[in-house]
Each structure stands twice: as C-alpha cells, then as structure tokens.
C-alpha positions in Angstrom: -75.1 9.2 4.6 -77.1 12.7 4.3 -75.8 13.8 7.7 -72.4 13.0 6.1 -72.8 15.1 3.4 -74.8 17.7 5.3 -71.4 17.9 7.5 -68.7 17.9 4.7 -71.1 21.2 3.2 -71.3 22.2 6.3 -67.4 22.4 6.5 -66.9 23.2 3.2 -69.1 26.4 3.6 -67.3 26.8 6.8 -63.7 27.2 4.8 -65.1 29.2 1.9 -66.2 31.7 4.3 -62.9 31.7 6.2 -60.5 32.1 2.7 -61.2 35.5 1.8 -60.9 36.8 5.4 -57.4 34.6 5.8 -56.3 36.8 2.6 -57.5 39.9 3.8 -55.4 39.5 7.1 -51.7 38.1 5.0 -52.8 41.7 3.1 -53.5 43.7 6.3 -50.5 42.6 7.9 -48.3 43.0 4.3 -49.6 46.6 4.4 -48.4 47.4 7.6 -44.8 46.1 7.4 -44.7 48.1 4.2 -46.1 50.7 5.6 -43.7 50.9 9.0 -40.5 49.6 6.9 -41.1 52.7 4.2 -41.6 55.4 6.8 -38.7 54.1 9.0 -36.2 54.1 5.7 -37.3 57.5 4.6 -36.7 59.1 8.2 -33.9 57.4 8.4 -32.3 59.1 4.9 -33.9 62.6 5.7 -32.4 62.7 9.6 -29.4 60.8 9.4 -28.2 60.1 5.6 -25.7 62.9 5.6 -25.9 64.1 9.1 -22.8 63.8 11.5 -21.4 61.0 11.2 -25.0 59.2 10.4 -25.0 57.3 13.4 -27.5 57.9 16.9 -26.9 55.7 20.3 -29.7 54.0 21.0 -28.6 51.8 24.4 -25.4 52.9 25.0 -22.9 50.7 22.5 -25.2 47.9 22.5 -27.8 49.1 20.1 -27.1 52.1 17.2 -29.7 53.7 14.4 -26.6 54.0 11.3 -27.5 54.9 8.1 -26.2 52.5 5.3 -26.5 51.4 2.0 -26.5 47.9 1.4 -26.6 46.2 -2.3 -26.7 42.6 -1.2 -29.0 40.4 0.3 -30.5 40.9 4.3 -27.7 41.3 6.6 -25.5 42.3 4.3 -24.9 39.6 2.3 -23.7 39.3 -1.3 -23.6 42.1 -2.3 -22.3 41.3 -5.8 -25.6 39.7 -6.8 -28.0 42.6 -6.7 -30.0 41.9 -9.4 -30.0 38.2 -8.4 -32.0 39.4 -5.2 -34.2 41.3 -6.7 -35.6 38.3 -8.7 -35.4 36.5 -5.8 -37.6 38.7 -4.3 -39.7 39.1 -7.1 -40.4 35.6 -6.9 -41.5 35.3 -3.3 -44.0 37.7 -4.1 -45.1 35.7 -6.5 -45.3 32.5 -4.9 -47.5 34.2 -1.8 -49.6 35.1 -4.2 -50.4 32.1 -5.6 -50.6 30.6 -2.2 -53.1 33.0 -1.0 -55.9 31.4 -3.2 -56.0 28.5 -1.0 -55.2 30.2 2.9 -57.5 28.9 4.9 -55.1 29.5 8.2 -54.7 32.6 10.2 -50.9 32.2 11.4 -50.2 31.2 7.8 -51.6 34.3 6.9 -49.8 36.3 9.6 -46.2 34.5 8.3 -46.8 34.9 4.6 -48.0 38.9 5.6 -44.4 38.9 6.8 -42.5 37.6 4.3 -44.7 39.6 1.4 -44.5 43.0 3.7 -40.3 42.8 4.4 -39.7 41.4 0.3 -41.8 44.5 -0.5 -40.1 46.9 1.5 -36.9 45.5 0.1 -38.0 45.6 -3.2 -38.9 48.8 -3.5 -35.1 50.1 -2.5 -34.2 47.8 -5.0 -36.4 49.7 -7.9 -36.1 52.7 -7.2 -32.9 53.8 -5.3 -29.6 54.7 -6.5 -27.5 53.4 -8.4 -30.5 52.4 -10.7 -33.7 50.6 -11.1 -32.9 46.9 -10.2 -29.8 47.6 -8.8 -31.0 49.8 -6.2 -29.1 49.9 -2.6 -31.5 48.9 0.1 -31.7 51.0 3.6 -30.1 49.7 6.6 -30.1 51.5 10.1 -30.7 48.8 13.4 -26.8 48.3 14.3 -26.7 46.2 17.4 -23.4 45.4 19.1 -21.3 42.5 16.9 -24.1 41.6 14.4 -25.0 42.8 10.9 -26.4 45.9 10.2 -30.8 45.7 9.0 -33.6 47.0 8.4 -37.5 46.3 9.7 -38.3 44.3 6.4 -35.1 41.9 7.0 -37.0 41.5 10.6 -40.5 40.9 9.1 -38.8 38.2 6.5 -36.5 36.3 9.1 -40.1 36.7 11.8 -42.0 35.5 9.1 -39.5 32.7 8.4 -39.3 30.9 11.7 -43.5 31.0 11.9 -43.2 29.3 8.6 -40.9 26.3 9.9 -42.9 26.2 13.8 -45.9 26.0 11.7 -44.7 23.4 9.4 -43.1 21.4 12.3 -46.6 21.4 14.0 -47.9 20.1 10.9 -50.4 22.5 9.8 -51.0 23.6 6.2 -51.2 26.9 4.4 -55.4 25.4 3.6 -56.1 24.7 7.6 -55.2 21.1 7.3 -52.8 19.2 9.7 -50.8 16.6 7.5 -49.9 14.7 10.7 -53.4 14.6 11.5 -54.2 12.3 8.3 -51.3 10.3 8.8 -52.6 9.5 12.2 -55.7 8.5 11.0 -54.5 6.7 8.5 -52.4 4.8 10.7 -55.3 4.5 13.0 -57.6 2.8 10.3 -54.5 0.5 9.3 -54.6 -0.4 12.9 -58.4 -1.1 13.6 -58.2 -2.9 9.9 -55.2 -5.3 11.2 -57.6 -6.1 14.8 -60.7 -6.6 12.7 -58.7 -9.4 10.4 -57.7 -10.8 13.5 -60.6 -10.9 15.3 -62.5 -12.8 12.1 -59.5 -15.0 12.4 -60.4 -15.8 15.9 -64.0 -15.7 15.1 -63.4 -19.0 12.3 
C-alpha cells in the first residue's frame, strides 16, 4: 500500500511538473504562427496590394503569391457571415484556453498551438481591417493551381486540425491519458474476474 501511494505521488508530481511546460510550448508555438502569419500578410499588402496586377509566379502556374481580400471563412468560404466567423473564432480561442489548464501532452500542445496561432492571425484581420472592426477582410496570398486561395493561419488551423483527429484516433487525451488504454484494462480485469469465477467454480 505505501509503495502505491508513493507511486501515484510520484506520478502525480510527475504531471504537475509537466503542465506548465505543456502550456508554455501550445504558447510558443501560438506565438510563432502569429508571429510568421502577421509578417507574411503585412508584406504581402505593402509589395503586392496595389502593385501590377498583385500577383508573383512562384512555380510556374502551379503555385502564385495573389493578394486578396477575403470576408468569409478559410478558403474562402461564406463570405456573407463575417461576423459569424469572427465569434467562431473568438470561441476557439476560448475553448484552448480553458483546455490548457489541464495539458499534460506535448502533441496536444503542438495542435492546440496551431489552431490558437492561425484563429489569431485570422482574428486580427477580422478587428482591425477594412471594412470595419468585426467585419474585417482577412489576407489571402498562397494561390495554387485549381484550389482556393489562403493564407499561413488557414494552414496552421487545417495542420492543427488533422493532429487533433490522428491524436484522438490513437486515443490519447489533451491530460496525457490514453482512453483506449483504460478500456483495455478494464476489459482486462472483466476478463481475469470471469477466469477467477470459473476457476472457484472448478475449485467446488
């Protein structure tokens, strides 16, 4: 019993120690999708926002830098429901946040970085770009051949995304957990209960 408990303390200390450097790392990589996604939409307006015919070649046809405005959602979606994006993205933010007081898991850090980095980044077009706060236009430049027209936030979100749903497929949790790990044991201890009944059975 006391090298029981010494081992759940043990582990407990364990993930204390490991939560505030999990959150440091979904801020870290926040930070620097912000960062990158601001400086590549403000180069983007001053060189090619009014410039030619705003567009550069990149590889050949297959990949363009054009300078757009969109007031929808990521890809260029919707864009009737500005507002309704913004709150949307408002409320991401918010839900990361309230997740990151129980992150105990690196790659949920990294995904949840992602998606709080690219909703920032979007966000901020939103606030304070024209046509007004709220309603803002967002900046789009990556063009490839036949696809909608983005920008490095709507990459970190849909990156960010598709760690979130390998992640949960594999079964771990935003706390370090693996919810198919428990059911196994459960099962497990289900399983040695049914051969012990058995076995008394025998035994009588």
């Amino acid at each position: 019993m006391a090298e029981a408990e010494r081992t759940i303390e043990r582990v407990s200390s364990e993930r204390t120690g490991k939560g505030p450097r999990r959150v440091l790392a979904l801020f870290v990589v926040a930070v620097l999708v912000y960062a990158v996604d601001l400086v590549s939409k403000l180069l983007v307006v001053a060189r090619l926002e009014g410039h030619g015919d705003g567009s550069v070649q990149v590889i050949g046809d297959w990949l363009r830098l054009t300078a757009i405005r969109n007031s929808g959602a990521a890809f260029s979606m919707g864009e009737a429901y500005t507002i309704v994006f913004t709150i949307i993205a408002v409320g991401v933010i918010v839900v990361i946040a309230r997740l990151a007081r129980k992150l105990h898991s690196l790659p949920w850090a990294v995904a949840l970085g992602l998606l709080l980095g690219g909703a920032l980044g979007n966000l901020t077009d939103r606030v304070f770009r024209s046509p007004g706060v709220f309603r803002g236009a967002v900046v789009d430049f990556i063009a490839p051949k036949g696809y909608a027209v983005f920008n490095l936030a709507d990459s970190a979100i849909v990156c960010g995304g598709i760690l979130i749903v390998l992640l949960s497929f594999r079964g771990l949790d935003p706390d370090g957990t693996r919810h198919r790990d428990e059911k196994a044991a459960e099962e497990k201890d289900e399983d040695k209960d049914e051969e012990t009944g058995r076995a008394e059975s025998v035994g009588e």
